[in-house]
C-alpha positions, 0 to 999 in steps of 0.5 A: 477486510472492511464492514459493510452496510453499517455504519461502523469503523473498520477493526482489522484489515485484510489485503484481500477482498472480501464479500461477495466480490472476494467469493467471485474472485475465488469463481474466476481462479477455480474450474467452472463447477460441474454442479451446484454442488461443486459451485457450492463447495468453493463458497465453503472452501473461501470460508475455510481459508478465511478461517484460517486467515491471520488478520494483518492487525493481529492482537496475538502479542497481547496479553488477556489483560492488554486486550481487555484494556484496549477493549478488544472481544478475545473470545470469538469473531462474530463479524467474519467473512462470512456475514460480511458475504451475507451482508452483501448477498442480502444487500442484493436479494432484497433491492429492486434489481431484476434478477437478470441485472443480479446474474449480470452482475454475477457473471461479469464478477466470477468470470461466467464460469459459472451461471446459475441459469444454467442449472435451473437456479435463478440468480436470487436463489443462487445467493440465497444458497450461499446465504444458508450456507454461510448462516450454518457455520458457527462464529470464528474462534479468533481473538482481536476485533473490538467490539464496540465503534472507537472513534479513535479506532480505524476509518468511519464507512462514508455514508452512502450519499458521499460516494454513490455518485462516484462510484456511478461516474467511475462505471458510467465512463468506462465505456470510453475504455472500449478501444484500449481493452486487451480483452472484451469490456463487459457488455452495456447492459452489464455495466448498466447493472452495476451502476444500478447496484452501486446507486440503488443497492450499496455503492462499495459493493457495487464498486468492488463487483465493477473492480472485479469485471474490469480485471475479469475483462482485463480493461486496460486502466490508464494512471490517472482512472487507476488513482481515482479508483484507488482515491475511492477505495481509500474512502471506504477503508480497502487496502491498496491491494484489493485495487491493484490484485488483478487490474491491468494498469497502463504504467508511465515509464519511470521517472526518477524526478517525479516524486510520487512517494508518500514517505522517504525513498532511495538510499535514505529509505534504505537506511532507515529500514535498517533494525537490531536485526537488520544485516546489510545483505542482498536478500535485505536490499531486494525487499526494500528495491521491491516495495514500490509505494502505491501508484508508482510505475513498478521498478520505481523504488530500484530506479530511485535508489540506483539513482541516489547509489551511483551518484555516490559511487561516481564521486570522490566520496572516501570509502571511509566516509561512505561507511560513515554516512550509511552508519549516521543515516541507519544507526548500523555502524561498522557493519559495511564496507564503502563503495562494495557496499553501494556497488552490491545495491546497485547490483540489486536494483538491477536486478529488481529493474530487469524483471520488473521494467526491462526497456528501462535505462538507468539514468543520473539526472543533473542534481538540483544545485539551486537548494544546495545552501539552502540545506547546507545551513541547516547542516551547518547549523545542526554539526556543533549540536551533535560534535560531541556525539557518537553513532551507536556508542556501545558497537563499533562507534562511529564520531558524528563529526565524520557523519556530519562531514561527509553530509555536508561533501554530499550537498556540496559535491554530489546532489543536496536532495539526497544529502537532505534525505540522508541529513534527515536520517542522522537527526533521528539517529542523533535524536537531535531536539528541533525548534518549531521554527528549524522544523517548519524550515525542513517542511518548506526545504521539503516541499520545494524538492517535491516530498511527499505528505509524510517525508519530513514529518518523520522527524516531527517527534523531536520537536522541544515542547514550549 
């Protein structure tokens, strides 16, 4: 959930939307209300459950002390859903919109279920009644926003002068997406009227209402218009869901040679969800093949990882040294057993593949031989660091000297990205100290594979001050 119309910084974040956008989602999910009343009745059930909402940031494991410290109001909420609502309504009563452009706007956000013409009400007073009715709840009783703007604290809002413009471009070119809509865009005068909101009212409320229409008309959104809405939603704080709840994206097949992950991905990012109470199970397998990153084609984190697993499976990689590799890379020694292992990973992102991209043929691309020497130095050079280690030395100890053999079969004899990746995990477990210099050669080892931003910068905790 992000603050609106101040100039303040977000202190808790939902995965859903908010504000007047948020209420007309709740419209286009109801039944058309018979009544004013009804119509009134869903803005107090959307109150309720944001009452009964956890925030994602929830300060609950805090003791009183802890909070006070960090500065945290652990009496009440007195910023909730419902002034964020009223914020938004107010935002539009007050503006030089005509009322027909406020029901336009309406309309096309909650689906035209329902109108407020319709029952003898014009659209300013329809948001005056969702006023009083959220200004006659009493604050939320709920510990864990901060009071006071932290610089350190959460994402400024942009001024408004930053987005206004984009926002207003976004909505304008839409109207090209005429031929490639499943169902009817909104109408010209509609679209007229949001970008009169975003330009002359508040850009973020205008940008969330257009969201909505676009996934009440279901317009279909081709890859690069989805990442300019989501680059702008990450301007002004939303979680990546309150773009992609709903919307209807035209996804490029999956490449597994396209890196479009942020972090890790495939069998090392498997390996490094592992935890104390991690156990290698298909339930475990399915939550890490089903958590595809923002902007991927959905299956793609099944795809990457069948990858990375069948390469494994199809070498002459020992059994013995697969457990080993998973143990280095997932600090979890002992507690898998080879190749029955990787095959019930393959079995799972076949799975996750069948239900989420069907038409697609799993493949093994040619590994990229060209930076085998490249990382099988930095491999080498790191073993005699690490030859008197063990993996996890109180459980089932596993020699690093094994770890760092079988590293060095897999960046030889299978594909050097994935020993890259799995070799980056066993410096963690290792908590192997890097120099600057050997740091900066795994970013430019990284950025030649194509990692994304935060991939490599996962170890940059064991650089040696000095």
């Amino acid at each position: 959930m992000a603050v609106t119309g101040r100039q303040e910084p977000y202190y808790v974040d939902y995965d859903a939307d908010f504000g007047l956008s948020g209420l007309a989602e709740a419209f286009t999910l109801s039944p058309a209300p018979e009544d004013t009343g009804a119509a009134l009745g869903l803005v107090t059930a959307k109150l309720d459950a944001y009452d009964r909402e956890c925030p994602v940031g929830s300060v609950d494991h805090l003791s009183a002390d802890e909070r006070s410290i960090l500065g945290y109001d652990t009496s009440h909420d007195d910023w909730g859903y419902a002034e964020e609502l009223r914020e938004d309504v107010r935002g539009l009563v007050e503006s030089p919109l005509a009322d027909e452009a406020i029901r336009a706007v309406w309309r096309a956000a909650a689906g035209g279920g329902w109108d407020p013409a319709a029952h003898g009400m014009s659209a300013r007073d329809w948001l005056r009644r969702i006023d009083e009715t959220c200004a006659a709840r009493p604050p939320r009783k709920a510990p864990g926003r901060r009071p006071a703007p932290s610089s350190w604290w959460g994402a400024w809002r942009p001024a408004a002068d930053e987005v206004r413009d984009d926002v207003v471009t976004e909505i304008a070119e839409i109207r090209s997406c005429r031929e490639r809509s499943a169902g009817p865009l909104p109408s010209p005068d509609t679209l007229s009227a949001l970008e009169e909101v975003a330009a002359r009212v508040d850009p973020d409320l205008g940008f969330r209402l257009f969201l909505r229409a676009l996934k009440v008309h279901s317009v279909r959104i081709e890859k690069a218009r989805y990442d300019r809405l989501q680059a702008l939603g990450e301007r002004f704080g939303h979680p990546a869901a309150l773009i992609d709840s709903g919307l209807d994206i035209a996804w490029p097949p999956i490449d597994t040679a396209r890196r479009d992950a942020t972090w890790d991905f495939g069998f090392s990012h498997l390996a490094g969800q592992a935890h104390q109470d991690w156990c290698e199970s298909r339930e475990e397998i399915r939550k890490t093949v089903g958590g595809d990153g923002i902007g991927q084609t959905p299956g793609s984190a099944a795809a990457v990882l069948l990858e990375d697993t069948l390469r494994l499976l199809r070498s002459a990689l020992p059994d013995a040294a697969v457990t080993a590799l998973w143990a280095g890379a997932s600090d979890r020694p002992g507690s898998t057993d080879g190749r029955d292992w990787l095959r019930l990973i393959a079995d799972v992102c076949r799975e996750r593949l069948r239900e989420a991209a069907p038409a697609y043929t799993p493949v093994v691309a040619p590994a990229r031989t060209e930076l085998a020497d490249p990382v099988l130095r930095e491999v080498r050079e790191t073993a005699p660091a690490v030859a008197d280690k063990v993996v996890s030395p109180h459980w089932h100890p596993v020699p690093a000297a094994d770890v760092m053999d079988a590293l060095e079969h897999v960046v030889t004899r299978i594909d050097p990205d994935l020993g890259f990746r799995l070799f980056l995990r066993v410096l963690r477990t290792l908590s192997v100290p890097l120099t600057q210099e050997r740091y900066d050669r795994y970013q430019a080892i990284g950025e030649r594979f194509g990692y994304g931003e935060y991939h490599v910068s996962d170890v940059d905790h064991l650089i040696e001050a000095g």
